[in-house]
C-alpha positions in Angstrom: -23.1 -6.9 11.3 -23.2 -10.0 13.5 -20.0 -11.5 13.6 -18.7 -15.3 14.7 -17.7 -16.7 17.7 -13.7 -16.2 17.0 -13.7 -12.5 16.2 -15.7 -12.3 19.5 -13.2 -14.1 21.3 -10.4 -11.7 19.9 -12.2 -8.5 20.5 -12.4 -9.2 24.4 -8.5 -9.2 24.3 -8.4 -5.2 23.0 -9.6 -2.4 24.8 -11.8 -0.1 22.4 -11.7 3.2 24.4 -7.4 2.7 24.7 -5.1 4.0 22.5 -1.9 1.7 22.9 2.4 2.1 22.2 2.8 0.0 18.1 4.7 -2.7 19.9 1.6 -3.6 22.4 -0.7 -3.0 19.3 1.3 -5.0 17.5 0.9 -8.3 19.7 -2.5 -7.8 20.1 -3.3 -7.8 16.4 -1.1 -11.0 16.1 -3.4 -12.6 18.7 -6.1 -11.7 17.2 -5.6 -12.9 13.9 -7.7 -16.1 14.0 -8.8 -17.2 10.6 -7.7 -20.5 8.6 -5.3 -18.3 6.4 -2.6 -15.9 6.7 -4.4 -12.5 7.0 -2.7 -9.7 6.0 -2.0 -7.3 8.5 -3.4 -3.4 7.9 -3.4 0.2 9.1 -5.8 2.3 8.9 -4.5 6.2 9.1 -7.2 8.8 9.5 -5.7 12.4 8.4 -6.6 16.0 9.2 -6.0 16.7 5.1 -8.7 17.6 3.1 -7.7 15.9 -0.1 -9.8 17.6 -2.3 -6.9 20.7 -2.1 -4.0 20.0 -4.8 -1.9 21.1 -2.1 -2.9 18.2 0.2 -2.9 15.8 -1.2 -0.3 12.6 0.4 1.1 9.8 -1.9 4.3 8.1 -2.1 6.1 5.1 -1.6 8.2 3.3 0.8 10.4 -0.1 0.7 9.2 -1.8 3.6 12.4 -3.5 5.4 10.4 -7.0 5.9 8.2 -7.0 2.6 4.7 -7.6 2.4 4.5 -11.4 2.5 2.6 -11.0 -0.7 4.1 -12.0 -3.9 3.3 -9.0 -6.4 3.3 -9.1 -10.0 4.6 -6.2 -12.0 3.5 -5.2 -15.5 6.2 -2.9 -17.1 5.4 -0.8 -20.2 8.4 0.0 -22.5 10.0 0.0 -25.6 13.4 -1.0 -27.2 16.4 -1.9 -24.6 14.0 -0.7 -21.6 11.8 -3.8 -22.5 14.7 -6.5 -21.9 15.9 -4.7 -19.2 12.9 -4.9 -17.5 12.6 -8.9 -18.3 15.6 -8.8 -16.9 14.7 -7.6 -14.1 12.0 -9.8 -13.1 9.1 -8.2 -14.4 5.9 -10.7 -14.8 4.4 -8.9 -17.9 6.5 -6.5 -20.3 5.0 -4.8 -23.3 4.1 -1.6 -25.2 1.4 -0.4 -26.9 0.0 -4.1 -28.3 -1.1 -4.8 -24.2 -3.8 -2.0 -24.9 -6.8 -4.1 -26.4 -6.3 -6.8 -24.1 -6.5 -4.8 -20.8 -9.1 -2.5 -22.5 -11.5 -5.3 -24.0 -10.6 -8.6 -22.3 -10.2 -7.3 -19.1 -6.9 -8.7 -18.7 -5.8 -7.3 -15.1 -3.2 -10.6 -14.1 -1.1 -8.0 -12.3 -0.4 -5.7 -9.2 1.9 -2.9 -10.1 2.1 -1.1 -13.2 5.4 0.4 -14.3 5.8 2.9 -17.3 9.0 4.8 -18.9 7.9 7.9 -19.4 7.9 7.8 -23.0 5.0 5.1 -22.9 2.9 7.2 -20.4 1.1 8.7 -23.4 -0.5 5.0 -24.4 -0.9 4.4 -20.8 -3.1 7.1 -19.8 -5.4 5.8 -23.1 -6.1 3.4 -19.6 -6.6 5.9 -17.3 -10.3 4.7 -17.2 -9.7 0.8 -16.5 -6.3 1.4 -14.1 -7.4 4.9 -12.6 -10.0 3.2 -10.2 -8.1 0.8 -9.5 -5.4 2.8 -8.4 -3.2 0.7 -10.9 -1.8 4.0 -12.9 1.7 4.4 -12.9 2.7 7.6 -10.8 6.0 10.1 -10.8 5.6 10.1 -6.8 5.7 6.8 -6.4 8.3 6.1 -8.5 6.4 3.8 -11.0 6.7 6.1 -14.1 10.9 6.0 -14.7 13.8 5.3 -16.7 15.3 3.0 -14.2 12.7 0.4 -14.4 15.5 -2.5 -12.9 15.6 -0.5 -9.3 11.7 0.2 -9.9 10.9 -3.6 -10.0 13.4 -4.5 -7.4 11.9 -2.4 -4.9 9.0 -3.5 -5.7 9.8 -7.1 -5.3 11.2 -6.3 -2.3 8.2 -5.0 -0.4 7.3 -1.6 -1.9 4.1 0.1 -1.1 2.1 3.0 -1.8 0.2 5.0 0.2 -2.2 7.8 -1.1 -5.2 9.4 0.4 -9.0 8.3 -0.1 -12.2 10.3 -0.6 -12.1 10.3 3.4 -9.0 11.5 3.8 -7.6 8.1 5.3 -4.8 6.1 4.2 -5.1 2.1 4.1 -2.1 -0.1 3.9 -0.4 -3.7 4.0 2.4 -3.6 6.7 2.8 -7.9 6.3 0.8 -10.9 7.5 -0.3 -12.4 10.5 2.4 -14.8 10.0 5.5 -12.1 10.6 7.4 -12.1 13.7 6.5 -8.9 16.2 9.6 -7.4 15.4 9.1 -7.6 11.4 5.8 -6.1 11.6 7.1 -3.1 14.1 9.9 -2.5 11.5 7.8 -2.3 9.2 5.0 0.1 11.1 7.9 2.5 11.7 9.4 2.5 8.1 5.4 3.5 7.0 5.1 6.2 9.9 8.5 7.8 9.1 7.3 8.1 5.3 3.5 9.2 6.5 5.0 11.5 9.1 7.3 13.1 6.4 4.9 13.8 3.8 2.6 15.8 5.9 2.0 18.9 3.4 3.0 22.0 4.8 -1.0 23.8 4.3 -2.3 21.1 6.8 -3.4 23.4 9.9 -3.9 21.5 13.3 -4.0 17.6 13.7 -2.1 15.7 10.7 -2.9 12.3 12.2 -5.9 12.0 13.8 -6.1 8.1 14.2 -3.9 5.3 13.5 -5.8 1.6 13.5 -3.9 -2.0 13.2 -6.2 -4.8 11.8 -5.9 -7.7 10.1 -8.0 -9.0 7.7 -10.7 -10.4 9.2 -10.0 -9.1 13.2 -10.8 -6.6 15.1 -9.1 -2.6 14.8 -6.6 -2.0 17.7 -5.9 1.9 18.2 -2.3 3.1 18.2 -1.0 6.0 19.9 -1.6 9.1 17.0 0.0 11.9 18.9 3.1 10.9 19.1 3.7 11.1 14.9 
Protein backbone atom coordinates (compact mmCIF):
# COMPACT_ATOMS: atom_id res chain seq x y z
CA UNK A 1 0.00 0.00 0.00
CA UNK A 2 1.87 3.13 -1.16
CA UNK A 3 0.96 5.93 0.79
CA UNK A 4 1.38 9.99 0.31
CA UNK A 5 3.92 12.28 1.03
CA UNK A 6 2.18 13.51 4.48
CA UNK A 7 1.71 10.13 6.15
CA UNK A 8 5.39 9.75 5.27
CA UNK A 9 6.29 12.77 6.85
CA UNK A 10 4.43 11.71 10.12
CA UNK A 11 5.71 8.25 10.24
CA UNK A 12 9.44 9.53 10.57
CA UNK A 13 8.28 11.25 13.91
CA UNK A 14 7.32 7.63 15.64
CA UNK A 15 9.60 5.02 16.36
CA UNK A 16 8.03 1.49 15.15
CA UNK A 17 10.18 -0.91 17.31
CA UNK A 18 9.20 1.56 20.71
CA UNK A 19 6.53 1.02 22.87
CA UNK A 20 5.95 4.52 24.51
CA UNK A 21 4.10 6.03 28.18
CA UNK A 22 -0.07 7.31 26.71
CA UNK A 23 0.89 10.82 27.33
CA UNK A 24 4.12 10.69 24.71
CA UNK A 25 1.85 8.52 22.45
CA UNK A 26 -0.65 10.80 22.80
CA UNK A 27 1.41 13.92 21.33
CA UNK A 28 2.73 11.99 18.71
CA UNK A 29 -0.58 10.93 17.31
CA UNK A 30 -1.73 14.62 17.57
CA UNK A 31 1.33 15.48 15.34
CA UNK A 32 0.62 13.18 13.17
CA UNK A 33 -2.74 13.73 12.36
CA UNK A 34 -2.27 15.59 9.03
CA UNK A 35 -5.36 15.42 6.86
CA UNK A 36 -7.80 18.40 5.76
CA UNK A 37 -10.39 17.16 8.45
CA UNK A 38 -10.67 16.37 11.95
CA UNK A 39 -9.62 12.66 12.17
CA UNK A 40 -10.86 10.82 14.78
CA UNK A 41 -8.50 9.52 17.12
CA UNK A 42 -8.43 5.35 17.68
CA UNK A 43 -7.05 2.54 19.71
CA UNK A 44 -6.41 -0.51 18.65
CA UNK A 45 -6.31 -3.27 21.73
CA UNK A 46 -4.94 -6.66 20.81
CA UNK A 47 -6.20 -9.23 23.65
CA UNK A 48 -4.94 -12.68 24.81
CA UNK A 49 -8.93 -13.78 24.81
CA UNK A 50 -10.08 -16.19 22.61
CA UNK A 51 -13.55 -14.83 21.99
CA UNK A 52 -15.01 -17.72 20.58
CA UNK A 53 -15.33 -19.05 24.64
CA UNK A 54 -18.75 -17.71 26.13
CA UNK A 55 -16.69 -17.09 29.03
CA UNK A 56 -14.43 -14.61 27.25
CA UNK A 57 -15.96 -12.85 25.73
CA UNK A 58 -15.27 -8.53 26.68
CA UNK A 59 -18.11 -5.95 25.99
CA UNK A 60 -19.31 -3.02 27.86
CA UNK A 61 -19.52 0.55 28.02
CA UNK A 62 -17.93 3.51 29.35
CA UNK A 63 -18.81 7.47 29.49
CA UNK A 64 -15.84 8.95 28.22
CA UNK A 65 -15.10 12.22 30.47
CA UNK A 66 -14.36 14.49 27.21
CA UNK A 67 -16.97 12.81 24.66
CA UNK A 68 -16.18 11.63 21.36
CA UNK A 69 -16.37 14.90 19.34
CA UNK A 70 -18.90 13.08 17.26
CA UNK A 71 -22.42 14.03 17.38
CA UNK A 72 -24.37 10.55 17.67
CA UNK A 73 -27.88 9.88 16.96
CA UNK A 74 -29.92 7.64 19.02
CA UNK A 75 -32.94 5.58 17.91
CA UNK A 76 -35.02 4.49 20.97
CA UNK A 77 -37.63 1.71 20.65
CA UNK A 78 -40.54 1.99 23.21
CA UNK A 79 -43.92 2.07 23.87
CA UNK A 80 -46.45 4.20 25.90
CA UNK A 81 -44.86 6.79 28.57
CA UNK A 82 -41.30 5.32 27.78
CA UNK A 83 -41.76 6.81 24.20
CA UNK A 84 -42.12 10.54 25.43
CA UNK A 85 -39.77 10.12 27.87
CA UNK A 86 -37.35 9.25 25.58
CA UNK A 87 -38.27 12.38 23.22
CA UNK A 88 -37.80 13.92 26.11
CA UNK A 89 -34.76 13.07 26.51
CA UNK A 90 -33.28 13.93 23.30
CA UNK A 91 -33.55 10.91 21.40
CA UNK A 92 -33.24 11.53 17.33
CA UNK A 93 -35.69 8.71 16.31
CA UNK A 94 -38.40 7.15 18.82
CA UNK A 95 -40.74 4.35 17.75
CA UNK A 96 -42.10 0.81 18.18
CA UNK A 97 -42.92 -1.80 16.19
CA UNK A 98 -44.17 0.50 12.84
CA UNK A 99 -39.90 1.35 12.42
CA UNK A 100 -39.70 -2.36 11.40
CA UNK A 101 -40.41 -2.27 7.48
CA UNK A 102 -38.58 0.79 7.06
CA UNK A 103 -35.25 -0.40 8.54
CA UNK A 104 -35.97 -3.88 7.15
CA UNK A 105 -36.95 -2.86 3.41
CA UNK A 106 -35.83 0.69 2.96
CA UNK A 107 -32.78 0.42 4.55
CA UNK A 108 -33.33 3.16 6.72
CA UNK A 109 -30.15 3.16 9.03
CA UNK A 110 -30.09 7.41 9.83
CA UNK A 111 -28.74 6.54 13.25
CA UNK A 112 -25.79 5.44 15.60
CA UNK A 113 -27.07 3.88 18.73
CA UNK A 114 -30.00 1.81 19.24
CA UNK A 115 -31.86 1.78 22.46
CA UNK A 116 -34.69 -0.77 23.51
CA UNK A 117 -36.94 -1.29 26.81
CA UNK A 118 -36.89 -4.55 27.28
CA UNK A 119 -40.38 -5.17 26.44
CA UNK A 120 -39.68 -4.12 22.74
CA UNK A 121 -36.56 -6.46 22.49
CA UNK A 122 -38.78 -9.12 21.11
CA UNK A 123 -39.59 -6.85 17.71
CA UNK A 124 -36.14 -5.77 17.84
CA UNK A 125 -34.37 -9.00 17.51
CA UNK A 126 -36.92 -9.52 14.19
CA UNK A 127 -33.61 -7.13 13.18
CA UNK A 128 -31.06 -9.00 14.47
CA UNK A 129 -30.05 -9.65 10.75
CA UNK A 130 -29.79 -5.92 9.52
CA UNK A 131 -28.39 -4.37 13.13
CA UNK A 132 -26.40 -7.65 14.20
CA UNK A 133 -23.50 -6.90 11.68
CA UNK A 134 -23.50 -3.76 12.22
CA UNK A 135 -23.06 -4.09 15.79
CA UNK A 136 -26.21 -1.80 16.05
CA UNK A 137 -28.32 -4.32 18.49
CA UNK A 138 -29.21 -3.06 21.64
CA UNK A 139 -27.27 -4.99 24.47
CA UNK A 140 -27.94 -5.62 28.50
CA UNK A 141 -24.03 -5.02 28.97
CA UNK A 142 -23.91 -2.03 27.53
CA UNK A 143 -26.69 -0.69 28.97
CA UNK A 144 -28.70 -0.03 25.66
CA UNK A 145 -31.63 -2.47 26.46
CA UNK A 146 -33.37 -0.60 29.83
CA UNK A 147 -36.11 0.89 31.51
CA UNK A 148 -34.23 4.15 32.18
CA UNK A 149 -33.94 5.19 28.67
CA UNK A 150 -33.42 9.20 29.93
CA UNK A 151 -29.93 8.21 31.72
CA UNK A 152 -29.35 5.74 28.63
CA UNK A 153 -29.54 8.64 26.07
CA UNK A 154 -27.80 11.03 28.24
CA UNK A 155 -24.75 9.01 28.53
CA UNK A 156 -24.86 8.49 25.36
CA UNK A 157 -24.97 12.10 24.30
CA UNK A 158 -22.39 12.63 26.49
CA UNK A 159 -19.65 10.50 25.02
CA UNK A 160 -20.59 6.81 25.64
CA UNK A 161 -18.85 4.07 23.92
CA UNK A 162 -18.81 0.44 23.56
CA UNK A 163 -16.17 -1.75 23.32
CA UNK A 164 -16.60 -5.51 22.36
CA UNK A 165 -14.16 -7.97 20.92
CA UNK A 166 -13.72 -8.91 17.10
CA UNK A 167 -13.22 -12.20 15.29
CA UNK A 168 -9.40 -11.39 16.15
CA UNK A 169 -9.80 -10.92 19.45
CA UNK A 170 -8.93 -7.00 19.30
CA UNK A 171 -10.87 -4.23 20.44
CA UNK A 172 -11.25 -0.86 18.21
CA UNK A 173 -12.40 2.37 19.60
CA UNK A 174 -12.98 6.23 19.26
CA UNK A 175 -11.19 8.01 22.25
CA UNK A 176 -11.99 11.79 20.44
CA UNK A 177 -10.52 13.73 17.43
CA UNK A 178 -7.42 15.16 16.38
CA UNK A 179 -8.84 18.32 17.42
CA UNK A 180 -8.89 17.56 21.50
CA UNK A 181 -6.40 19.04 23.67
CA UNK A 182 -3.55 16.30 25.01
CA UNK A 183 -5.04 16.34 28.25
CA UNK A 184 -8.73 15.45 26.92
CA UNK A 185 -7.53 12.66 24.90
CA UNK A 186 -5.29 11.16 28.02
CA UNK A 187 -8.50 11.42 30.11
CA UNK A 188 -10.18 9.84 27.97
CA UNK A 189 -7.36 6.84 27.22
CA UNK A 190 -7.45 6.21 30.88
CA UNK A 191 -11.27 6.16 31.46
CA UNK A 192 -11.20 3.27 28.39
CA UNK A 193 -8.14 1.33 30.05
CA UNK A 194 -9.68 1.36 33.57
CA UNK A 195 -12.97 -0.15 31.91
CA UNK A 196 -10.75 -2.68 29.48
CA UNK A 197 -8.45 -3.49 32.38
CA UNK A 198 -11.61 -4.33 34.57
CA UNK A 199 -13.36 -6.48 32.35
CA UNK A 200 -10.57 -8.90 31.85
CA UNK A 201 -12.59 -12.33 32.36
CA UNK A 202 -11.34 -14.30 35.02
CA UNK A 203 -10.59 -17.82 32.45
CA UNK A 204 -7.99 -15.56 30.45
CA UNK A 205 -4.54 -17.44 31.30
CA UNK A 206 -1.36 -15.40 30.69
CA UNK A 207 -1.17 -11.97 28.70
CA UNK A 208 -4.73 -10.01 28.76
CA UNK A 209 -3.35 -7.10 26.75
CA UNK A 210 -0.99 -7.98 24.38
CA UNK A 211 -0.85 -4.62 22.36
CA UNK A 212 -2.26 -1.28 22.67
CA UNK A 213 -2.07 1.02 19.27
CA UNK A 214 -3.15 4.98 19.04
CA UNK A 215 -4.00 6.05 15.46
CA UNK A 216 -5.93 8.37 13.91
CA UNK A 217 -7.74 8.11 10.97
CA UNK A 218 -5.67 8.36 8.28
CA UNK A 219 -1.94 8.33 10.37
CA UNK A 220 0.29 6.18 11.26
CA UNK A 221 -0.22 3.45 14.65
CA UNK A 222 1.98 4.66 17.66
CA UNK A 223 2.49 1.63 20.23
CA UNK A 224 1.66 2.24 23.91
CA UNK A 225 3.08 0.64 26.81
CA UNK A 226 0.74 -2.83 27.26
CA UNK A 227 2.26 -4.20 30.37
CA UNK A 228 1.55 -1.78 32.53
CA UNK A 229 -2.57 -2.54 32.25
Amino acid sequence: MKHGKKYVEAAKLIDKTQQYEAAEAIALVKKSATAKFDETVEVHIRTGCDGRHADQQIRGAVVLPNGTGKTVKVLVFAKGTKLDEAQAAGADHVGGEELIPKIQNDGWLDFDVVVATPDMMGVVGRLGKVLGPKGLMPNPKAGTVTMDVTKAINDIKAGKIEYRLDKANIIHVPVGKASFTEEQLEQNFTALMDAITKARPSSVKGQYLKSITLATTMGPGVKVVANKY
